[in-house]
N, C-alpha and C positions, 0 to 999 in steps of 0.2 A: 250396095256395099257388101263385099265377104262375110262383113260381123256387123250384121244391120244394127242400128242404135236407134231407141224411139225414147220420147217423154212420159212418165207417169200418167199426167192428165192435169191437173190443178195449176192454174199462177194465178199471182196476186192480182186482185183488181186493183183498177187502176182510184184513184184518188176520188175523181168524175164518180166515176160507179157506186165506191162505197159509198159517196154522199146522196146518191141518188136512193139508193138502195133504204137509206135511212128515211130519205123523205119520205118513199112509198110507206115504209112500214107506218110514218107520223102519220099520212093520210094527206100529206101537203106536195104529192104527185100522183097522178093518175098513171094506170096500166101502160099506155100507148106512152105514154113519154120516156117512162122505165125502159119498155123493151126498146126505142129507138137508142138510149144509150147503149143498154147491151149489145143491140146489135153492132153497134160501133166499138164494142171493148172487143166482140168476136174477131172482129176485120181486121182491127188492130192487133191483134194478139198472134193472128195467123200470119201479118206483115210481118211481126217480129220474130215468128221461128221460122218464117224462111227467110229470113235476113241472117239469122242467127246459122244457116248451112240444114236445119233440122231438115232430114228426106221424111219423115210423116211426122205430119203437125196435127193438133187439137185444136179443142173451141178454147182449153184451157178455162173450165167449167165456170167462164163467166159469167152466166143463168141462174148457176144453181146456189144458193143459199150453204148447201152445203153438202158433201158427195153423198148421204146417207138420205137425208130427208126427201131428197128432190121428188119423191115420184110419188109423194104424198103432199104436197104443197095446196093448201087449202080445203085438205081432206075434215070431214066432218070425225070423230067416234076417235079421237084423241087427245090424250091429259100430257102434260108437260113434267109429270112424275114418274118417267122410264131408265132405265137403267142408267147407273153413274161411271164415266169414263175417266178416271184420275190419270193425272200426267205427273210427268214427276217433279216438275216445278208448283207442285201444290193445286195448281187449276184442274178445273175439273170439265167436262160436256156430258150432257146428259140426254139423254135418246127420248125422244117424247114414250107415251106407251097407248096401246090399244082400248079402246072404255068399248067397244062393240064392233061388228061385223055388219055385212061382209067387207072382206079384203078386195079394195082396189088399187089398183095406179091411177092416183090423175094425169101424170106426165111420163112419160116414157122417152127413151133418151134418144129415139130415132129423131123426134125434134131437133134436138141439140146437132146431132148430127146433120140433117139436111141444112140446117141454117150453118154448118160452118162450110160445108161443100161450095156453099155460094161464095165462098171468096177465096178460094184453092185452085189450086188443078193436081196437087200433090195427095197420097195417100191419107186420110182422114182414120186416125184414129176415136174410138169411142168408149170411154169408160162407163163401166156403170154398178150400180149397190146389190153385192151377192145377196143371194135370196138368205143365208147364212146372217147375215147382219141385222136384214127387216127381220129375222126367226126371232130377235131378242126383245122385238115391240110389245112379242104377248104377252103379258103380265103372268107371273108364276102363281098367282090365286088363280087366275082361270078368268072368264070371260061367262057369265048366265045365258044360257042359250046360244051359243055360239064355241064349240068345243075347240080343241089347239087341234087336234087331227082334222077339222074345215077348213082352219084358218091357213095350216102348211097348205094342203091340198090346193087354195085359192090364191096363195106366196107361188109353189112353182106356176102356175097357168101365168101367172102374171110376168116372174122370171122368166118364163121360155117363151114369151108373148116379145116381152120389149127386146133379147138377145136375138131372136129372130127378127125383127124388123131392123135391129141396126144391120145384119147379115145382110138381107133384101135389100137395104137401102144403099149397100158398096161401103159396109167399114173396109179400112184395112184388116185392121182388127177387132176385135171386140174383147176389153181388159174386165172382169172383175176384180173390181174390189174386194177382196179378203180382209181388210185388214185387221179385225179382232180376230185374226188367228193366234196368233202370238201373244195376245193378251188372255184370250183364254186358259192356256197355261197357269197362268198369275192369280184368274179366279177358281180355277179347278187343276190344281199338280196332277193330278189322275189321270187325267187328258180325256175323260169322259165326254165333256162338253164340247172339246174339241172334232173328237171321234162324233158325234150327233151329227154337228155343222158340218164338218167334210163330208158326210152322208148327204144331207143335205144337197150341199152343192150337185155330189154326182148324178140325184135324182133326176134336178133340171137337166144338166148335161147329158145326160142317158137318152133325151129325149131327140138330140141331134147327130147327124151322120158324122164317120169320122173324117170325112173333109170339111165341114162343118165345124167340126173340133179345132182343125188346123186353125181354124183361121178366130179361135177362144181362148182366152191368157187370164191366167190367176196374179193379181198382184197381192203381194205382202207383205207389212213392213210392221216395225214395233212402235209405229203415231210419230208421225210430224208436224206436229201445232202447237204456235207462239212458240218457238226455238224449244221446244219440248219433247219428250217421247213419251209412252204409259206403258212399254212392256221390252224396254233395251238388255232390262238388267234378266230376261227371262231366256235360259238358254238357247238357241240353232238350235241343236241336235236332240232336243225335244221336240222341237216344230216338223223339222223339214221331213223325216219318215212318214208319216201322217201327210202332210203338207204335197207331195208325190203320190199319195191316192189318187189326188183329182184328174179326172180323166179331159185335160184339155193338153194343147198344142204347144202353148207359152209359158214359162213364168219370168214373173219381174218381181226380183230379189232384193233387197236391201244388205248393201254389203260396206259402202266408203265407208260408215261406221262405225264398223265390227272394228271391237280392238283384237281379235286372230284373223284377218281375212281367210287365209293359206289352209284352216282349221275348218271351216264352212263350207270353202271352197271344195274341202276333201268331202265332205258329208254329202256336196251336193253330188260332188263323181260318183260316189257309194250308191246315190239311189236315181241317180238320171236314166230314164227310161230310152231305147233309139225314137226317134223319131221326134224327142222332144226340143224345142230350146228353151234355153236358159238367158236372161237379161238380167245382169248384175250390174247394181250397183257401183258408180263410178264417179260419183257427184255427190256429195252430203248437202241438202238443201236446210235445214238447221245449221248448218256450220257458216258464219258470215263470211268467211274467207273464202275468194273465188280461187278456186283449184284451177293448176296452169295444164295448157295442153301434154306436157310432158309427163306429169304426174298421173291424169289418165290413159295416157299410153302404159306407163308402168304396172297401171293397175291393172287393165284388161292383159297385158303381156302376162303377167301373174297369172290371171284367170288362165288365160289357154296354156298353163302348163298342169291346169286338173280338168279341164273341159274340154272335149273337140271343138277345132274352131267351128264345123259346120252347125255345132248345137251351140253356141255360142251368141249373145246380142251383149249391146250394155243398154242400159236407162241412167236414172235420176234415182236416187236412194227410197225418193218419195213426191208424189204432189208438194207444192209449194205453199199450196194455201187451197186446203179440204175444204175448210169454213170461209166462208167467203169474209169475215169479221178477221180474219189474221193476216196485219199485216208487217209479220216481224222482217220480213222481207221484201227488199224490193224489185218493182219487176225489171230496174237494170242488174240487178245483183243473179235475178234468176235466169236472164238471157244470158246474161253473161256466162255464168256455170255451164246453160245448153250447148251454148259456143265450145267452149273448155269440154263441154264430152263427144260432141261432134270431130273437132280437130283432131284429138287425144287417140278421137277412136280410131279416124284415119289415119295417124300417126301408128298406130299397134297394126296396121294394118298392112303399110309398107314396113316396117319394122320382122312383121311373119312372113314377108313377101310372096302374099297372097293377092 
């Protein structure tokens, strides 16, 4: 496509699943039975965006528990007392936190990816947890014997470990997840902490070529979980300067939202690098109302009157469901939407008649 369009990464499990899911955790299912469902939510999930017209499709992280924790999944030398993630419907998630060292991944996302390659032939996209995110596990008292300047050092080998083997393994792309970027703002106005994490990130990213880059995307958004967000009300035009440091190829924007699109959309022209794109926003996955293919025509036609179209994509506002426990949404509501930005986007498409 002229204005390529891809998914976030997240959909809802399916009903099967999260019951499944629960049982493992009761103890009243074993491993091999768990992962035989999963693997059947993968296969299914991949059916339904390319039914849905999707040209790159996900596993639609039906593995993972939840987009942040996955790559520590039965790690020893962690408390359930880590940082608190307020939404603005009163709920909260909370990051588990670090009790000791060293830093590993048990899981790494090349998994995920080689298990969804088995039922494609289409472009496999791969998300996965910026090293920027696991940076908030290590508790601000500190760690006894085990300093934060180890623990980063042993976050990127680990970041630049799993971003390289999804690369190796044929992603189409490879997404980080940012997404306390924009909440950061909210716990630090200064942009201090924002300014660290973006550092952060470039570290990892430093580490790879810039065709390498090309094929590296920063996702963004202000939280989409239980029809909720934790940093909407926290301005664009604080984030995205800062946010345009990152030295990768792609971003995916959260825009259907925005009550200025035309405002954001100017901010993002202001600091768009050549060579970068841009995937905005064209679907609001919190919003239950499925948007019509016309309506994202409109929006992307919007978009390319502050964006080149060659630097141009659209997405999904956000994953559908981060936490594998959200299901304010469902998964005909979120093929659905896929649909609606697929059509939409071809619709802007012959509409620029490109």
């Amino acid at each position: 496509m002229k204005i390529p369009t891809e998914p976030i990464g997240s959909l809802p499990r399916s009903p099967e699943l999260l019951s499944a899911m629960a049982e493992f955790q009761l103890g009243r299912m074993d491993g091999a039975a768990l992962k035989e469902i999963q693997e059947r939510a993968v296969r299914d999930t991949i059916t339904e965006l390319e039914a849905a017209g999707s040209p790159v499709v996900t596993d639609g992280e039906q593995a993972k528990a939840s987009f942040v924790t996955y790559p520590l999944a039965g790690s020893p030398g962690l408390s359930p007392d880590g940082v608190v993630i307020p939404f603005a419907d009163g709920h909260q998630r909370r990051l588990p936190a670090l009790t000791s060292g060293p830093f590993r991944y048990k899981v790494s996302a090349d998994q995920y990816l080689r298990a969804a390659q088995q039922h494609t032939r289409k472009p496999v996209k791969q998300a996965v947890v910026a090293p920027s995110m696991l940076s908030l596990l290590y508790p601000a008292a500190g760690i006894s014997g085990y300093p934060r300047e180890e623990f980063l050092h042993q976050l990127a080998d680990e970041s630049e470990a799993e971003i390289r083997a999804c690369l190796d393994g044929g992603a189409h792309v490879v997404q980080l997840d940012f997404d306390e970027a924009r909440l950061c703002l909210k716990l630090d106005p200064g942009g201090r902490l924002l300014d660290d994490l973006v550092s952060l990130n470039n570290q990892v990213l430093a580490r790879f070529t810039e065709s390498e880059r090309a094929r590296i995307g920063v996702y963004s958004g202000p939280g989409a979980d239980q029809d909720s967000t934790h940093s909407l009300d926290v301005d664009y035009a604080e984030l995205l300067p800062r946010l345009f440091w990152l030295t990768v190829g792609n971003f995916y924007l959260q825009l259907a939202s925005e009550s200025d699109p035309d405002r954001v959309l100017t901010l993002i022209a202001d600091h768009l690098r050549p060579g970068v794109r841009v995937f905005v926003g064209v679907t609001d996955p919190i919003d239950p109302r499925v948007e019509t293919p016309d309506e994202v025509r409109d929006r992307v036609l919007r978009a390319a009157r502050h964006i080149p179209v060659d630097q141009l994509g659209t997405c999904d506002d956000a994953g559908f469901a981060p936490f594998a426990d959200d299901a304010s949404t469902s998964r005909a509501t979120a093929f659905a939407k896929i649909r609606a930005r697929v059509e939409g986007t071809a619709l802007a498409i012959e509409a620029l008649g490109i």
